[in-house]
C-alpha positions in Angstrom: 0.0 0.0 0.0 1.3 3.6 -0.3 2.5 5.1 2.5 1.0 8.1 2.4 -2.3 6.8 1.5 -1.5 3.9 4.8 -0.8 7.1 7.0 -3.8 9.2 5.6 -6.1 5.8 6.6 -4.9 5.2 10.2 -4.9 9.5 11.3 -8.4 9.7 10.1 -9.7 6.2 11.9 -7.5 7.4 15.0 -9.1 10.9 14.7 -12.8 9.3 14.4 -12.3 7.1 17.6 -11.0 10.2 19.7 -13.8 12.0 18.3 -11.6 15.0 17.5 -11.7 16.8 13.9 -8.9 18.5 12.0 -8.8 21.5 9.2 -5.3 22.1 7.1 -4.0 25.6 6.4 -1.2 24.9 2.8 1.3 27.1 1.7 3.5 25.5 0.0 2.3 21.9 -0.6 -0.5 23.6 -2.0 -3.8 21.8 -1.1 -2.3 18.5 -1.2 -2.7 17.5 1.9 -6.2 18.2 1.8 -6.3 16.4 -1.1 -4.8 13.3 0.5 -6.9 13.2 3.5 -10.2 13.4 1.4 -9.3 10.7 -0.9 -10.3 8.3 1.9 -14.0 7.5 2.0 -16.0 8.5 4.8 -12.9 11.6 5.3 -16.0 14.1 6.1 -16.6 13.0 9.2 -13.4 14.5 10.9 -11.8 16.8 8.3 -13.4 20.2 8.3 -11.8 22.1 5.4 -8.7 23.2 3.8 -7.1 25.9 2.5 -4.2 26.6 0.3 -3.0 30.0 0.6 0.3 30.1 -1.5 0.6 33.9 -1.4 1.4 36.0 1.4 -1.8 38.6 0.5 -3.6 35.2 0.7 -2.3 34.2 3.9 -3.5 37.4 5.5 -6.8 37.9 3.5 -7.9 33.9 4.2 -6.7 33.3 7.2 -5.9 37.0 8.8 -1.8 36.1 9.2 -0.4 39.2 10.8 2.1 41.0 8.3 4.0 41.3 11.2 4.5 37.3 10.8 5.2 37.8 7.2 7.6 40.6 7.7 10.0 40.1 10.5 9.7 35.9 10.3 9.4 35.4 6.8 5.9 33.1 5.5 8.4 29.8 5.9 9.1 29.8 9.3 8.1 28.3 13.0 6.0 31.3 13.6 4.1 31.6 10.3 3.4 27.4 10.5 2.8 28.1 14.4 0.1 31.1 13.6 -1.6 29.5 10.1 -2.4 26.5 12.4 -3.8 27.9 15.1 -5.7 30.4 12.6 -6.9 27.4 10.7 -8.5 25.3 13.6 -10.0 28.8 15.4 -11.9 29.7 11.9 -13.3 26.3 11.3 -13.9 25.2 15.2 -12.1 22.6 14.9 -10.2 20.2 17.2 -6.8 20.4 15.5 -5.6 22.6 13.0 -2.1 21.7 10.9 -0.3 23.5 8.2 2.4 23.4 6.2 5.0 26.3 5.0 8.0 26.0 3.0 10.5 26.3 0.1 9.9 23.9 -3.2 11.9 25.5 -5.2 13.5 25.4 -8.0 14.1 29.3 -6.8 13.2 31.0 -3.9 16.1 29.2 -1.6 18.7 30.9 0.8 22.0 30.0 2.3 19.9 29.7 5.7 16.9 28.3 3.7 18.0 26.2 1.1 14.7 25.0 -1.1 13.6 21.7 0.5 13.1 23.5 4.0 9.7 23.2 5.0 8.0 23.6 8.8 4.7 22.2 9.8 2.5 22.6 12.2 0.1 21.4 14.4 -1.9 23.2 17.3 -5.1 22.3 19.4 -6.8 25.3 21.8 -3.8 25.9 23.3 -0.6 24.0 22.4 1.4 23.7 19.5 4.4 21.3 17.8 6.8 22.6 15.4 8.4 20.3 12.8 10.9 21.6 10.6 12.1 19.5 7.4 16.0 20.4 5.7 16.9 19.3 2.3 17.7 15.4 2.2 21.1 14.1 1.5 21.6 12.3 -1.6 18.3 13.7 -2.8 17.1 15.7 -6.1 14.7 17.7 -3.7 12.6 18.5 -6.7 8.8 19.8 -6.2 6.9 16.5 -6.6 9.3 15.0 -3.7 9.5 17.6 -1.7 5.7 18.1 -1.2 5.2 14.3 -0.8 7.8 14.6 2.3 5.7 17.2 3.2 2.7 15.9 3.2 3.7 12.5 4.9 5.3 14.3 7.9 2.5 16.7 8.7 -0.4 13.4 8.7 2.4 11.7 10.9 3.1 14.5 13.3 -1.0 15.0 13.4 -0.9 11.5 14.7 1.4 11.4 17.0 0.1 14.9 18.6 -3.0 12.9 19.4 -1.7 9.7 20.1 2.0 9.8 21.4 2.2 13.8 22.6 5.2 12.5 25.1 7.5 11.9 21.9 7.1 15.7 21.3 8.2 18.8 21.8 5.0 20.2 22.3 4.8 24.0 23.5 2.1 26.5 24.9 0.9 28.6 22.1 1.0 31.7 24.0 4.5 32.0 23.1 3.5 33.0 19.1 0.4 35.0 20.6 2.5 38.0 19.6 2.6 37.2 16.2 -1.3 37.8 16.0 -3.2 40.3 14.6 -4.4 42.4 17.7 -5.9 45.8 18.4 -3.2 48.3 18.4 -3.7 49.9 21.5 -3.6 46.7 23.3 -0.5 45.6 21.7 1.0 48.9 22.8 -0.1 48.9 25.6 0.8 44.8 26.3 3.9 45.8 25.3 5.3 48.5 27.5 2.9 47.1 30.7 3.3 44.3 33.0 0.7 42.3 31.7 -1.2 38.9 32.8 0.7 36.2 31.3 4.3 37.9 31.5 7.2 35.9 31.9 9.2 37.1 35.5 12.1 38.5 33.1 9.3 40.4 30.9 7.7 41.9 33.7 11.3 43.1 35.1 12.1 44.5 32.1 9.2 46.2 31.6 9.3 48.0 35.0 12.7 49.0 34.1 11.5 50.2 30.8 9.0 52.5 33.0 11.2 54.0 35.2 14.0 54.8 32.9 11.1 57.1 31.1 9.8 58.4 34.0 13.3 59.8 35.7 15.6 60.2 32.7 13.0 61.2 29.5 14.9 64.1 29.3 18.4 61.7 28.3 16.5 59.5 26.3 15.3 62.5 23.9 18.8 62.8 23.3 19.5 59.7 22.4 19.8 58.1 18.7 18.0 55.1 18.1 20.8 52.8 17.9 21.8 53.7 21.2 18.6 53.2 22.6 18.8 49.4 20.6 22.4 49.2 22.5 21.2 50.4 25.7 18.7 48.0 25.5 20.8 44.7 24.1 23.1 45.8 27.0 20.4 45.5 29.8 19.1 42.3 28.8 22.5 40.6 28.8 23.0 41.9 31.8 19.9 39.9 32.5 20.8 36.7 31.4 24.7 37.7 33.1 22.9 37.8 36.8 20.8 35.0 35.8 23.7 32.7 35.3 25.2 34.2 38.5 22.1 33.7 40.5 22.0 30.4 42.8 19.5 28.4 41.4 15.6 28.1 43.2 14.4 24.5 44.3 11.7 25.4 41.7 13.8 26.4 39.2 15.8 23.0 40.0 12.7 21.1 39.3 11.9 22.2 36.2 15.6 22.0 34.7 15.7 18.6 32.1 17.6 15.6 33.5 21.6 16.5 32.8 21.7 20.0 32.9 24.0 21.7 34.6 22.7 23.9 37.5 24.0 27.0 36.9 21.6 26.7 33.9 18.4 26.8 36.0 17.4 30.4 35.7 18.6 30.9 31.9 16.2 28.0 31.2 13.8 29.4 33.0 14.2 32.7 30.9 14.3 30.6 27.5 14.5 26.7 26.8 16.3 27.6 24.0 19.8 28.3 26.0 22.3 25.9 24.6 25.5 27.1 26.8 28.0 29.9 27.4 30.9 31.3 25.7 33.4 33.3 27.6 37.1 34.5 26.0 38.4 36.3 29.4 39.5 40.3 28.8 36.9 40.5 25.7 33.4 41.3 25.2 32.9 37.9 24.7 30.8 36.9 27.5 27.5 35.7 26.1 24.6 33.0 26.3 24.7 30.9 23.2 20.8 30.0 21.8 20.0 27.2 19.8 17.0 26.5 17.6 15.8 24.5 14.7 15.6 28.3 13.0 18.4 29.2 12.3 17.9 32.8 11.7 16.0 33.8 14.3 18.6 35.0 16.8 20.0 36.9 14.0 17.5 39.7 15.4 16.4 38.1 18.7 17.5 38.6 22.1 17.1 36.1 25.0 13.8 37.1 26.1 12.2 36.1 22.2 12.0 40.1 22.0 13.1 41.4 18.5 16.8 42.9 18.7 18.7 43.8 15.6 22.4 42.5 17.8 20.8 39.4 18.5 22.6 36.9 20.1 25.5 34.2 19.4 23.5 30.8 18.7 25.0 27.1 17.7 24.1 25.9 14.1 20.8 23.6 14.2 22.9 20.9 13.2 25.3 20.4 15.9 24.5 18.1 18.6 23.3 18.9 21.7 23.8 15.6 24.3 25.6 15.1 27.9 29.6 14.3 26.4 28.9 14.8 23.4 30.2 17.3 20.4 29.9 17.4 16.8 32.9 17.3 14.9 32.8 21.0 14.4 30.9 23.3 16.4 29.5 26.4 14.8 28.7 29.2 16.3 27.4 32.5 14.8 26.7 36.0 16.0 27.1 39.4 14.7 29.6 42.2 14.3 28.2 45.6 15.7 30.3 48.8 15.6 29.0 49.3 19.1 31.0 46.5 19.9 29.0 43.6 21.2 28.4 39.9 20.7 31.4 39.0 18.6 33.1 42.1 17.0 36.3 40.8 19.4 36.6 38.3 16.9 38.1 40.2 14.4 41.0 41.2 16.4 42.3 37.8 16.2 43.8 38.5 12.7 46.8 40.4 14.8 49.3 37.2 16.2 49.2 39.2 19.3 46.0 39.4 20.1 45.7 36.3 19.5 49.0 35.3 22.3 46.6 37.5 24.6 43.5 35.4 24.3 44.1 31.9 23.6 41.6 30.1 25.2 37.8 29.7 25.0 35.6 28.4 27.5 32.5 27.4 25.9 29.9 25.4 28.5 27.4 23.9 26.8 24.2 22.8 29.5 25.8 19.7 30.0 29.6 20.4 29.8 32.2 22.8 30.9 34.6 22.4 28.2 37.6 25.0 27.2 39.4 25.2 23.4 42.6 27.0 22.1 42.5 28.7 19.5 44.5 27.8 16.1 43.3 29.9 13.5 41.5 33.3 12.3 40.6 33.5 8.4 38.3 35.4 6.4 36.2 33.4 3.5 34.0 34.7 1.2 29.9 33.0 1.6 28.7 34.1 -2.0 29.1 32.5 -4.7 28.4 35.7 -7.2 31.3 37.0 -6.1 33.5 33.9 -6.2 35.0 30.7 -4.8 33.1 29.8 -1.9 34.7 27.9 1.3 32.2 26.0 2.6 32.9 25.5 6.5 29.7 26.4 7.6 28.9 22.7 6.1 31.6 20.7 7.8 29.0 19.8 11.0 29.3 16.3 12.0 32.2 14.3 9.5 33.5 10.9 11.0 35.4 10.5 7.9 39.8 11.1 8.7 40.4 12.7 5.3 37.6 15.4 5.3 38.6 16.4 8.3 42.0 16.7 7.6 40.9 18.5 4.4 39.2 21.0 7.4 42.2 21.5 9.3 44.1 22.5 6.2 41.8 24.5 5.0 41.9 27.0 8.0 45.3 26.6 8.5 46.3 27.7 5.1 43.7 30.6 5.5 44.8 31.5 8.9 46.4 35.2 9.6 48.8 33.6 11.7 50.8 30.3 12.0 51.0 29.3 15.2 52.9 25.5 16.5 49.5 23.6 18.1 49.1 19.8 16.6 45.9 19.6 15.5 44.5 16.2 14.3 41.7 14.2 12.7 41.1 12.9 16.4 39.8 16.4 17.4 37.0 17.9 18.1 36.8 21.4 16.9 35.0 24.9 17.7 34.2 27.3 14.7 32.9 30.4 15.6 32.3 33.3 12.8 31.1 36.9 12.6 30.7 39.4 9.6 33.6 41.2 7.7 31.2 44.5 7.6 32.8 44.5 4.2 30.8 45.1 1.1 31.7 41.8 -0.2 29.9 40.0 3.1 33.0 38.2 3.7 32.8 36.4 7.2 35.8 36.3 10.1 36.2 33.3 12.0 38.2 31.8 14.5 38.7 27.9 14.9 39.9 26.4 18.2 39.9 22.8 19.4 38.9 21.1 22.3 41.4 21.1 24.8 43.0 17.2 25.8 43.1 15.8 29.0 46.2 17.7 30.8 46.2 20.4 28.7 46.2 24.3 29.2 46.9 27.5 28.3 50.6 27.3 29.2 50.8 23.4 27.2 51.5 25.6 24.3 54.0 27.6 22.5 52.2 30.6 22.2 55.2 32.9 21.2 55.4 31.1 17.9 52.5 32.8 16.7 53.5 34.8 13.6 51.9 36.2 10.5 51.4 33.8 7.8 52.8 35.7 4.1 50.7 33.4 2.2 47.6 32.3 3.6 44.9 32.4 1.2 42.6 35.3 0.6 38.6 35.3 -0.8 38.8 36.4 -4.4 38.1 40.4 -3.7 41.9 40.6 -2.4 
């Protein structure tokens, strides 16, 4: 039997004995899942309707999709999927609503969503799961195969939200409530108000928001508003700074997952999606580092899910997240703002000295306090209309000796400096980039490895650190 037809069959007879109904909201797959669902007889008695709204203008005009959705998420995101499913069951009453969002291609695709990435969802009154589908290795990824995928996963992740919700990530929905259309004095005023509903760390903010108009409007006036966004960034990583500090509740305890480290507690408690901390002593490089199966969003996100154009440093959805365990090569991205923070230090790491200054990073993931020395600082070029492309931000989780080898020389013979460190396909490594700022949207990064057992700063012959004449340069050089 076809699969999708066998999955199709045993959702709807598992929907009819729960006595629950379901509607579908399509984007990309286009009324095919509708389509699937209603080719079994006796469908009508739990599917409701469908919709395929392809187009943005039809997203908002069918099912009332905020623009704000559409403009800072982008229609193929968690949020979009999140809020077309929850639009989709509130509309038609009923029990469950799913949708599905994404990129088919042949155009449309980005280096953060490449066409095959799709996200589906599926939300009752008030929960919601988020599955997100990346192009599959080895495969053409064309249009029929893509929306097949599609299709398949969101009847099967319908399913198991109804009968196997414990092998889920299942969260509230009030955490995309702001990504619906509201009245706009209640937004405002929801959002500069302590409001029912608040997390602890909203509610602080927003008092401190208050007071800061109410004694100093007069300083404020003065202000530009990139210095207010700095201000701003600044205050809630102080935040998460004294949350990391702050000696963990017996509540806070409780709720922590099984293998986290304490010291964790309250940053969870702020934001599941904390992954760890990276420190490099005597820099600005003192941060939380985020982790989500969106890659873009803390691009323009800060720790509290409040829009922030420095964002935050945040670990590459591919790399593994497990007690004692690391990917091959760890990325970790965040931005270079003239202000200064997340990771403009970074840059500073193309001068050997600096470099003899800062050595070591201490990156502690929830389960691990692990430190790295540093080996190399190169600059590559990410777009291919300008030229050769070096493609690190793909070397993730290699077992294989010789590609990782091929890694090692690759940022060795791009390095600013040479430096005497043995590096070797029996290492785990650390890769952490930031922009250029250069027209040409090159990207700086620094590569370390994990330090071995005995190992420290002073292991190492630091001094030997010199300029490397002939490392290679992106094409604009």
């Amino acid at each position: 039997m076809d699969p999708l037809k066998h999955a199709a069959e045993e959702l709807l007879s598992l929907l009819q004995e729960k006595k629950m109904t379901v509607s579908a909201a399509e984007a990309s797959s286009g009324g095919a899942l509708s389509q699937a669902l209603t080719a079994i007889p006796g469908s009508s008695a739990v599917f409701s309707a469908g919709i395929a709204c392809y187009s943005d203008e039809s997203k908002r005009k069918l099912l009332n999709v905020s623009k704000k959705v559409l403009r800072k998420r982008g229609a193929v995101s968690e949020e979009a999927a999140a809020v077309m499913a929850h639009l989709i069951r509130k509309q038609t009453g009923t029990s469950l609503g799913v949708s599905i969002t994404g990129i088919e291609g042949p155009g449309g695709g980005s280096e953060l969503k490449p066409v095959g990435t799709v996200f589906i969802a599926v939300a009752d009154e008030k929960r919601v799961v988020i599955q997100k589908l990346c192009p599959e290795d080895g495969s053409e990824n064309g249009r029929a195969d893509i929306r097949k995928r599609s299709v398949t996963a969101a009847i099967r992740l319908c399913r198991d939200f109804v009968a196997a919700p414990d092998t889920l990530r299942i969260l509230p929905f009030r955490r995309y409530r702001k990504y619906l259309t509201r009245n706009p004095i209640t937004a405002v005023l929801k959002y500069f108000l302590p409001w029912p509903g608040d997390r602890a760390s909203d509610i602080f903010f927003k008092l401190l928001l208050i007071a800061a108009v109410g004694t100093g409007i007069w300083a404020f006036s003065e202000m530009t508003e990139t210095t207010i966004t700095d201000y701003r960034s600044a205050q809630v990583l102080e935040q998460a700074v004294t949350a990391r500090e702050t000696e963990p509740t017996e509540e806070s305890l409780s709720a922590l997952p099984e293998g986290y480290l304490s010291r964790f507690a309250a940053l969870y408690e702020m934001n599941p999606d904390i992954a760890g901390w990276v420190t490099i002593p005597d820099t600005n490089v003192n941060l939380p580092v985020m982790q989500c199966e969106d890659n873009a969003f803390y691009l323009n996100h800060d720790i509290n899910g409040e829009h922030d154009i420095n964002g935050l440093p945040f670990m590459d959805f591919r790399n593994k997240l497990e007690p004692g365990v690391f990917s091959t090569n760890t990325l970790i991205y965040g931005h270079n703002m003239t202000s200064g923070m997340i990771f403009r230090d970074l840059v500073y790491y193309k001068d050997p000295e600096y470099f003899k200054a800062h050595p070591i990073v201490t990156f502690d993931t929830v389960y691990d306090e692990t430190q790295w020395i540093v080996f190399s600082c190169f600059e590559a070029n990410t777009e291919s209309r300008i030229g050769e492309v070096f493609q690190y931000f793909n070397f993730v989780n290699s077992k294989d000796p010789e590609r990782i080898e091929w890694y090692i020389d690759e940022v060795r013979s791009r390095s600013y400096f040479d430096v005497d460190i043995d590096v070797s396909a029996e290492d785990t490594f650390l890769t952490m980039q930031t922009c250029a700022n250069d027209m040409y949207e090159t990207k700086v990064c620094i590569v370390a490895r994990k330090l071995r057992d005995g190992e420290s700063a002073d292991s190492f012959d630091l001094d030997s650190a010199a300029i490397n004449p002939d490392r290679v340069r992106p094409v604009r050089y």
